[in-house]
N, C-alpha and C positions, 0 to 999 in steps of 0.2 A: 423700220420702226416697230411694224406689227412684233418683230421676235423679240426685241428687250423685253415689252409690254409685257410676251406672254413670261419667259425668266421670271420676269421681278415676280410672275404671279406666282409661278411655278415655285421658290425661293420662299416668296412669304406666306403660303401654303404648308410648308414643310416648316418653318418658323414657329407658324402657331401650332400645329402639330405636335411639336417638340416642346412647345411651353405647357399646352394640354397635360401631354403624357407627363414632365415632367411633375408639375402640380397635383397630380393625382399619385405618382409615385411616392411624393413627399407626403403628402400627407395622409396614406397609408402607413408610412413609415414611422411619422410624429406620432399619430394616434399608438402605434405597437409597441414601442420606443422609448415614449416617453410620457403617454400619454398610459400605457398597457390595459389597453383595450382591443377590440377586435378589430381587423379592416375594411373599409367602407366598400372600395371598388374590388380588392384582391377577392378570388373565389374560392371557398374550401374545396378543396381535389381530394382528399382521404383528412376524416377527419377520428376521434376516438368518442365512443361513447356518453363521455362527459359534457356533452354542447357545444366544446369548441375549440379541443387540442387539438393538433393535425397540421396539416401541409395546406397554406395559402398562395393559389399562382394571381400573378397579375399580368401583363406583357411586360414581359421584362425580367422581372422582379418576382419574387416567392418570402415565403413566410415559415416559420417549423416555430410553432406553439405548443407552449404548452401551461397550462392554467387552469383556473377553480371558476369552474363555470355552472357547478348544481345550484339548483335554490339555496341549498341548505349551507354551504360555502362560508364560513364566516370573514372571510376576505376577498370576495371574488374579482374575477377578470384573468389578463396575462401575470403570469410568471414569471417563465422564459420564453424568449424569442430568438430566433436567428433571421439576419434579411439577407438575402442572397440577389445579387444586383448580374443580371447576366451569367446565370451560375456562381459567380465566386462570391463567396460568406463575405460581408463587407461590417458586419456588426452583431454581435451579440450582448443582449440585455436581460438582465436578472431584476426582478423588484425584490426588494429587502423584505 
């Protein structure tokens, strides 16, 4: 009886886990996307002089920005983006 117990624990551990990560993926992704803004949980790893073009990692997941991030900017935020889900590019977004 004790080993089901621990399974199911074991099972719905890794469950919420997985919905965690998922959630924060997504919504790194909405905000850059579609939102084109910058990411909330992903970290800039090399970014370019501008405030916030550059390479965003997350677990998993990465980010290649690039966007009008001066003060002086008279459209600011993202760009272009590319999301890279486990290494392979799974979307690229341009703002008009």
């Amino acid at each position: 009886m004790g080993n089901k117990r621990r399974a199911t624990r074991v099972i719905s551990g890794l469950i919420i886990i997985i919905v965690i990560w998922s959630g924060i993926t997504i919504l790194d992704y909405w905000r850059i996307c579609h939102g084109f803004e910058r990411p909330v949980f992903a970290v800039p790893a090399e970014t370019a002089d501008d405030g916030g073009s550059g390479t965003y990692k997350g677990l998993g997941y990465s980010f290649d920005i690039e966007g009008n991030f001066m003060p002086e900017d008279e459209f600011p935020g993202v760009t272009k983006a590319r999301f890279y889900l486990l290494g392979k590019m799974l979307k690229e977004a341009i703002r008009d």
